[in-house]
VMD Tcl script that draws the C-alpha trace (Angstrom):
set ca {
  {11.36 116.72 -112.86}
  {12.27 113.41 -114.44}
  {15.14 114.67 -116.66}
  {17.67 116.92 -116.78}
  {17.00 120.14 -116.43}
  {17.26 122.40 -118.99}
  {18.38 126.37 -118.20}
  {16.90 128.56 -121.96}
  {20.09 131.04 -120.95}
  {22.42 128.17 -121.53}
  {20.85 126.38 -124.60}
  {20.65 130.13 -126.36}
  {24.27 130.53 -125.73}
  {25.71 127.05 -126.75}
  {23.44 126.90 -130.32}
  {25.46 128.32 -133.27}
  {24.80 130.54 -134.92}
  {21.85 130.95 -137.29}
  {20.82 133.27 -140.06}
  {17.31 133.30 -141.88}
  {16.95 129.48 -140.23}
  {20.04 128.02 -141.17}
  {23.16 128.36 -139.38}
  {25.71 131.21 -141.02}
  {28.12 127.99 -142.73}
  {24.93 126.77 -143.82}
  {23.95 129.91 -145.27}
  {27.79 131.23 -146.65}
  {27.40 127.60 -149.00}
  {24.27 128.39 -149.82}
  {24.84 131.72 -151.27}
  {28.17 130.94 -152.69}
  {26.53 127.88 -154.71}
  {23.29 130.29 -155.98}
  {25.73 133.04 -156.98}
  {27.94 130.54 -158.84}
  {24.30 129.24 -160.83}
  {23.65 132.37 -161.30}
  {26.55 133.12 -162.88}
  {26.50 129.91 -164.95}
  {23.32 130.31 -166.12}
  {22.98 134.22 -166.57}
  {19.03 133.88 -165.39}
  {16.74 134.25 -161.92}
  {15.90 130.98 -162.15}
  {18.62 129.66 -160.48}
  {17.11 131.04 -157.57}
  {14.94 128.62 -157.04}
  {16.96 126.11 -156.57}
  {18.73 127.91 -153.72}
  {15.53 128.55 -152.00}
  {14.81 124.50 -152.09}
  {17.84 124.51 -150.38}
  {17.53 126.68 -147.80}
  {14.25 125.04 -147.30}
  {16.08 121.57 -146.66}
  {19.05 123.76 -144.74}
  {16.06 124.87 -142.47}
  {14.64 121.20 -141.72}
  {18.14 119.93 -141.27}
  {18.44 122.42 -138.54}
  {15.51 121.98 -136.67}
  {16.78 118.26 -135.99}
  {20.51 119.16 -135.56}
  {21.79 122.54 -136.09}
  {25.62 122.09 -136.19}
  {25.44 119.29 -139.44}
  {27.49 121.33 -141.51}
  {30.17 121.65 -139.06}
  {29.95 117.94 -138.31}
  {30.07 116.55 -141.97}
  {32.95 118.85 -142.55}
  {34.91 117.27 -139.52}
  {34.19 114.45 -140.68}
  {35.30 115.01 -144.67}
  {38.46 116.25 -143.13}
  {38.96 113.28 -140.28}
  {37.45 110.84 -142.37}
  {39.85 110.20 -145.67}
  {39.31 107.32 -147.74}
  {41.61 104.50 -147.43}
  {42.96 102.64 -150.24}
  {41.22 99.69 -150.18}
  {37.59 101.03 -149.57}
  {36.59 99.42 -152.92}
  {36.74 95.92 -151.22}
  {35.99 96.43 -147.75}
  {33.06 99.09 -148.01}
  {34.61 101.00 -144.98}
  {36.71 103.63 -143.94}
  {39.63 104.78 -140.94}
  {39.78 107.05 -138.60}
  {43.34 107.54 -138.62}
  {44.77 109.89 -140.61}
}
mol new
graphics top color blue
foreach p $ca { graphics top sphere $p radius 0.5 }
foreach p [lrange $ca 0 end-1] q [lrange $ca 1 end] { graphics top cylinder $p $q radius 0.2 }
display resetview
């Protein structure tokens, strides 16, 4: 073998976990923001919408299935500074 070697126990038991494609944080915003249309909008066709996102939810996770838990790390590491207007970036410290 050229790489590393790769053990199927261990990958299965480090992934997250997933739900219908999407992992379960994925899936918990998902059905929150559906329930909410639904409720706004008082028809079925606000299902749709949820299903286009579960759709992009299940792409997203093919590539990298913890990017829900990373962008919200990152929302809560990652606070905007006071002068972001003018320098176009942001700090790490919080």
């Amino acid at each position: 073998m050229n790489g590393i070697a790769r053990d199927r126990l261990f990958v299965a038991l480090t992934r997250p976990q997933m739900f219908a494609g999407v992992t379960y944080s994925y899936f918990v915003i998902n059905v929150i923001v559906s329930a909410e249309a639904f409720l706004i909008f008082r028809s079925l066709w606000a299902l749709v919408p949820a299903l286009i996102i579960h759709g992009l939810g299940m792409i997203l996770c093919l590539k990298e299935p913890r990017f829900v838990d990373l962008w919200l790390v990152r929302l809560r590491q990652c606070r905007r500074v006071p002068n972001h207007g003018l320098w176009r970036c942001n700090s790490y410290r919080p």
